[in-house]
C-alpha positions as CSV (number, residue, x, y, z in Angstrom):
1,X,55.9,-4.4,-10.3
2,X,53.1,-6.8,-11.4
3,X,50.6,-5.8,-14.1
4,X,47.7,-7.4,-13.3
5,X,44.5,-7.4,-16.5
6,X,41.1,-8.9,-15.5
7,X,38.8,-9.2,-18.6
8,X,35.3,-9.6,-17.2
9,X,34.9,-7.2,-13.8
10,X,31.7,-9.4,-12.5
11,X,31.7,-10.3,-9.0
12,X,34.8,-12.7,-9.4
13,X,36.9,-10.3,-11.4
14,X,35.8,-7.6,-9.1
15,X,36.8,-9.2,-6.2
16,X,40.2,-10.2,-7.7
17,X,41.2,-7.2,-8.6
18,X,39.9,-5.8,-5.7
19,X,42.0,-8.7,-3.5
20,X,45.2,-8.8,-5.6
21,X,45.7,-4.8,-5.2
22,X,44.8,-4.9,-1.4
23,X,47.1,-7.7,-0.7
24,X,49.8,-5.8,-2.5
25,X,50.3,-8.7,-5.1
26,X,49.5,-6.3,-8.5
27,X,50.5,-2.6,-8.8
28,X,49.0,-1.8,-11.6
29,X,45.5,-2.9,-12.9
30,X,43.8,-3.0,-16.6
31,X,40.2,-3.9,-16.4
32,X,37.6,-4.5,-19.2
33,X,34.4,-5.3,-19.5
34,X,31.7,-5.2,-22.5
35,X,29.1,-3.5,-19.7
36,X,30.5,0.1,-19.6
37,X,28.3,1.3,-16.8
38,X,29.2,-1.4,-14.4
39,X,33.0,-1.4,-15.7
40,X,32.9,2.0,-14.5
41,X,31.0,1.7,-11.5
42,X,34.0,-1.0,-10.0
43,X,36.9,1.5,-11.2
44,X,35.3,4.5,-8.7
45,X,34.7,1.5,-6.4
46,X,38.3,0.6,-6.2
47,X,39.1,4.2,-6.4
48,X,37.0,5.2,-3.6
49,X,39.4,2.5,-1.3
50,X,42.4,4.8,-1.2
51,X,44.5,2.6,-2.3
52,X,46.5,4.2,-5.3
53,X,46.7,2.6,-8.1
54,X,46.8,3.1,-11.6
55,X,43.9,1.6,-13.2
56,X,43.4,1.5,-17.3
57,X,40.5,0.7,-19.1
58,X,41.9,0.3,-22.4
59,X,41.6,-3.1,-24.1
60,X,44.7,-2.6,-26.0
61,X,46.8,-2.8,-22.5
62,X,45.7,-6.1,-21.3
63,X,48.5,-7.8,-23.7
64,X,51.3,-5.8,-22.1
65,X,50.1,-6.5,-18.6
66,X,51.9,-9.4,-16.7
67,X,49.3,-11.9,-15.7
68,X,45.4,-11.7,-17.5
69,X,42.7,-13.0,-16.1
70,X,39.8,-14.4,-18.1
71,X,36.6,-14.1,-16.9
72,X,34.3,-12.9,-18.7
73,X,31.1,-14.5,-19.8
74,X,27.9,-15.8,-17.9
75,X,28.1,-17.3,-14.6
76,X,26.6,-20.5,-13.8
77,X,23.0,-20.0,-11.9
78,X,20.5,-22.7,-10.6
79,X,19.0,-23.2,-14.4
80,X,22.6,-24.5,-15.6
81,X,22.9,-28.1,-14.9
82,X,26.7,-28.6,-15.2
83,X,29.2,-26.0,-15.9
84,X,29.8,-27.5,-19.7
85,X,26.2,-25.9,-20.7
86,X,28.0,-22.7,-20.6
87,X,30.1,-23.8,-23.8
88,X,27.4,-22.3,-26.4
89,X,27.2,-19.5,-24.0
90,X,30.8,-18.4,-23.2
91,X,32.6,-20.0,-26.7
92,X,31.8,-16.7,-28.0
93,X,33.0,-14.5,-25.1
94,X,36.5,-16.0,-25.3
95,X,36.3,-15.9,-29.2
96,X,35.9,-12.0,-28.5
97,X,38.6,-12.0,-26.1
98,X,41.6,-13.6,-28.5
99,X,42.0,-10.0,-30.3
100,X,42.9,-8.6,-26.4
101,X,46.1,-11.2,-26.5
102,X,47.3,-10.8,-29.6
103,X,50.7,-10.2,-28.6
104,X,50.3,-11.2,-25.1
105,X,53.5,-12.3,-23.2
106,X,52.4,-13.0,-19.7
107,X,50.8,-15.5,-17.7
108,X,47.0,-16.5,-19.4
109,X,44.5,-17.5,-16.2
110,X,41.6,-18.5,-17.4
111,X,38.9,-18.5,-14.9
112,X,35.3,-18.5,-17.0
113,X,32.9,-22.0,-17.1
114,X,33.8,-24.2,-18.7
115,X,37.0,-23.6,-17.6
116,X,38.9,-26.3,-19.1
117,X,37.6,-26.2,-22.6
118,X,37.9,-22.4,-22.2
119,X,41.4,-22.5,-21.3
120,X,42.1,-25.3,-24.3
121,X,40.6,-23.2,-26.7
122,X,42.4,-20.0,-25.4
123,X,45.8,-21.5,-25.8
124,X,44.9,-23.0,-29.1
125,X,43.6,-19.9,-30.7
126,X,46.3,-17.3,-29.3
127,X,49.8,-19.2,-29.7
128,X,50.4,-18.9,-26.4
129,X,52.4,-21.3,-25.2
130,X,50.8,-24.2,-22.8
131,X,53.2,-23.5,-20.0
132,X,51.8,-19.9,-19.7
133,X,47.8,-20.9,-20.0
134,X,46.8,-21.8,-16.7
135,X,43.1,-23.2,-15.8
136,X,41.2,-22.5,-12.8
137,X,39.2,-24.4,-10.5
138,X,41.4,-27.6,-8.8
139,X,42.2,-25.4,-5.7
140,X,38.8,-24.6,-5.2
141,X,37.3,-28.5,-6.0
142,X,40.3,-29.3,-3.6
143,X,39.2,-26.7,-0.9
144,X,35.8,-28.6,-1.1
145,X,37.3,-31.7,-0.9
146,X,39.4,-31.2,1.9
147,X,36.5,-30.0,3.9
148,X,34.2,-33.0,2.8
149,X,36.9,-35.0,4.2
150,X,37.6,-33.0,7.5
151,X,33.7,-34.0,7.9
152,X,34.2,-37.5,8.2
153,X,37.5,-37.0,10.3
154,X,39.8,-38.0,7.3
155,X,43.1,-37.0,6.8
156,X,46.1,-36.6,4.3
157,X,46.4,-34.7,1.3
158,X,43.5,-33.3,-0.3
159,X,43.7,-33.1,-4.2
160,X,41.1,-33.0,-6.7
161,X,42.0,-33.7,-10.8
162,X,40.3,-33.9,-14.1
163,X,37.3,-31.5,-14.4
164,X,36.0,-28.8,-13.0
165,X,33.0,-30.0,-13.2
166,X,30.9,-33.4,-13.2
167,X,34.1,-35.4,-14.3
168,X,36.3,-34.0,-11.6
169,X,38.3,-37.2,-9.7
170,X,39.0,-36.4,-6.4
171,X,42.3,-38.6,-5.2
172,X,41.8,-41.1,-2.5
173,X,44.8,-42.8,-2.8
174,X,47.2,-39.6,-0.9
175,X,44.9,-40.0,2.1
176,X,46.1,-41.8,4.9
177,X,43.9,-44.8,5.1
178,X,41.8,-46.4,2.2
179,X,38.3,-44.7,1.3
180,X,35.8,-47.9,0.0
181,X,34.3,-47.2,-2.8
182,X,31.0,-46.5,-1.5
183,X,32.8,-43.7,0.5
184,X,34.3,-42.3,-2.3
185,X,31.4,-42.0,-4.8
186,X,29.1,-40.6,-1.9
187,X,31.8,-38.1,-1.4
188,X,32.5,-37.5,-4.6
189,X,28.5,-36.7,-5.6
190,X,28.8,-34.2,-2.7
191,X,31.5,-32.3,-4.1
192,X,29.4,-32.3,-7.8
193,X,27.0,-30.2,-6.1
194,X,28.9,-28.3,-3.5
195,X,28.5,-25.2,-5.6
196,X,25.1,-24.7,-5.6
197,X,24.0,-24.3,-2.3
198,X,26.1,-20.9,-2.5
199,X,24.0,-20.3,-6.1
200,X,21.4,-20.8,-5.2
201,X,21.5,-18.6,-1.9
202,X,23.4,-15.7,-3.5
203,X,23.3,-16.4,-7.3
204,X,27.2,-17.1,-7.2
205,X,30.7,-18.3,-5.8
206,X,33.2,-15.7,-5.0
207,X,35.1,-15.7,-1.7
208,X,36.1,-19.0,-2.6
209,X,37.7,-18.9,-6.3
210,X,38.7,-14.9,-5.4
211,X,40.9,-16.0,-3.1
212,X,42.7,-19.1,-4.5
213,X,43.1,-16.9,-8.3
214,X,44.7,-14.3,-6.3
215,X,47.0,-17.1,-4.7
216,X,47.5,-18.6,-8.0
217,X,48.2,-15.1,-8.8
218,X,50.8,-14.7,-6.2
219,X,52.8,-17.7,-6.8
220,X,53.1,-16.3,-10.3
221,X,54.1,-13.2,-8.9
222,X,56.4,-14.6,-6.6
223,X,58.0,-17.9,-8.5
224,X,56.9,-19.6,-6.0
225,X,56.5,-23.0,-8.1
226,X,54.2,-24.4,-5.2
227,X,52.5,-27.3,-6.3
228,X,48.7,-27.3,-7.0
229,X,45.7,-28.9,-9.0
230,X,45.0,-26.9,-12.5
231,X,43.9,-27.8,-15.9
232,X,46.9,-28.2,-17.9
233,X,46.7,-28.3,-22.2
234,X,48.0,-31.8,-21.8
235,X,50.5,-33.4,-24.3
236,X,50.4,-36.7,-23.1
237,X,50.4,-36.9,-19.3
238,X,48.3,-39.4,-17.9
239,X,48.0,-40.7,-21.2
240,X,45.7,-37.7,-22.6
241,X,45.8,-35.0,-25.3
242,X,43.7,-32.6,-27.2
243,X,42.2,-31.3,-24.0
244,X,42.7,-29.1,-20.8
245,X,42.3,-30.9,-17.8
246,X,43.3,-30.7,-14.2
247,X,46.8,-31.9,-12.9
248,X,49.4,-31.2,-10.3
249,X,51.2,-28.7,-11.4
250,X,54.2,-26.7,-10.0
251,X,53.2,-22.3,-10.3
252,X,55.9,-19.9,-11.1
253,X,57.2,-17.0,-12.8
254,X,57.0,-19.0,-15.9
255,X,53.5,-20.3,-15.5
256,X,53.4,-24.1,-15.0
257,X,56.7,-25.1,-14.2
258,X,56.3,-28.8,-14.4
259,X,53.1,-31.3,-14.4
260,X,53.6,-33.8,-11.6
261,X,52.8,-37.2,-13.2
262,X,51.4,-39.5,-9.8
263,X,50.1,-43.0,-10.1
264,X,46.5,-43.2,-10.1
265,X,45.0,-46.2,-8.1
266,X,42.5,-48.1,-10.5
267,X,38.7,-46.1,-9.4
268,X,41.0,-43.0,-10.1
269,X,42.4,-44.1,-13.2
270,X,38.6,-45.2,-14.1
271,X,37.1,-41.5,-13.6
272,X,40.4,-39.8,-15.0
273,X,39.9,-41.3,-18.4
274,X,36.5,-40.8,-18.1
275,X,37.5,-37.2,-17.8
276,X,39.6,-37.2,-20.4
277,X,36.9,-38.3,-22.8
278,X,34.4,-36.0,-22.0
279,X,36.5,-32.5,-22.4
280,X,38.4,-34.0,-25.5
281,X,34.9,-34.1,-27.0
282,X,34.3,-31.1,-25.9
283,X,37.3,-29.5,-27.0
284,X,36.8,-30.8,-30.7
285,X,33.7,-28.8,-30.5
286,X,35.6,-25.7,-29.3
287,X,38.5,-26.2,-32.0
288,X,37.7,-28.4,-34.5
């Protein structure tokens, strides 16, 4: 039986909770939103599937569900330059969220731009322990990557670190020939905007990062401890701390089961401190 909480029902949350009940991963559901009428509206909604499950609305259940989901906030739109602008924006949101987990035991997926200052602050603020706060957003920027890749008819492993966002350092050296540098920044510029085609089309992602946080889910769900890209509170790993930032990382029952330390080639090691330095700062903001 797997308790699943989604704080924020928007069209992600919506469409997790939809996805994770359909696919048989979560039994049970406990959804919250600030906007009553449309929290309501995507309970009948599910309802009106047929599936049966038992859905609460009570904020006090999300810290006895199994796995929470956290996103709530405002979405990025075609006004928002780079997912970080949402800091002044969202800060607050999460602040609002920490009394939902007081107590919490489960797994913490945090989901809401920016994601890895989000999650940072998250961990920070609640206690929970860094092995059960889990960022997302690599398996999507990974997604995106492997298709930029497919493009060109490149192969290997597709794996994108660091940010989710403009510092995001996709890795070159697991393919299976060298990518020149000219290559890699044009690619890497592609996959800085790959969102916003979608946002500005449709006003927002969601098949994509519903489907990989309901596989993320899963592999919770399941100990699967497969290995994936998510932003990690960091204790040292590639040489960083006082940030979340996105790593390999083995998923279980137990959250991140391990972080995957792999040697960067130098343009990789370039942009992952770069990274680094950029959430730190913003992270100080977040928790001084």
């Amino acid at each position: 039986m797997v308790r699943l909480a989604v704080m924020g029902v928007g069209r992600v949350g919506g469409e997790v909770a939809y996805l994770a009940v359909s696919l048989g991963i979560a039994d049970e559901l406990v959804l919250y939103d600030s906007a009553a009428d449309h929290l309501n509206a995507q309970v009948l909604d599910l309802h009106h599937t047929g599936l049966k499950t038992a859905i609460s609305t009570e904020k006090n259940d999300v810290k006895g569900a199994d796995i929470c989901i956290f996103s709530a906030g405002s979405p990025r739109d075609p006004s928002v330059k780079s997912r970080a602008d949402l800091l002044d924006a969202n800060l607050p949101v999460a602040r609002e969220c920490t009394a939902c987990l007081a107590g919490f035991s489960g797994i913490l997926i945090t989901v809401t731009n920016p994601m890895d200052v989000n999650n940072y602050y998250l961990c920070r603020t609640t206690g929970i322990p860094r092995e059960r706060c889990i960022g997302f957003g690599g398996q999507l920027d990974s997604a995106r990557f492997a298709l930029a890749l497919a493009q060109r008819g490149i192969t290997g492993f597709s794996f994108v670190v660091g940010e989710h966002g403009e510092h995001q350092v996709p890795l070159f050296s697991t393919l299976s020939h060298y990518i020149p540098e000219e290559q890699r920044c044009e690619i890497l510029t592609e996959l800085r905007g790959a969102s916003m085609e979608i946002i500005r089309g449709k006003g927002g992602t969601v098949f994509g990062p519903a489907l990989h946080i309901v596989n993320l889910i899963r592999m919770v769900a399941e100990n699967a401890r497969e290995l994936v890209t998510c932003s990690c509170v960091l204790e040292g790993e590639y040489g960083i701390d006082g940030c979340s930032l996105g790593v390999p990382a083995r998923i279980g029952r137990e959250g991140i089961h391990s972080i995957e330390e792999w040697r960067l080639d130098a343009w990789e090691r370039v942009h992952m401190d770069d990274a680094g330095r950029s959430v730190k700062e913003l992270c100080r903001k977040a928790v001084p």
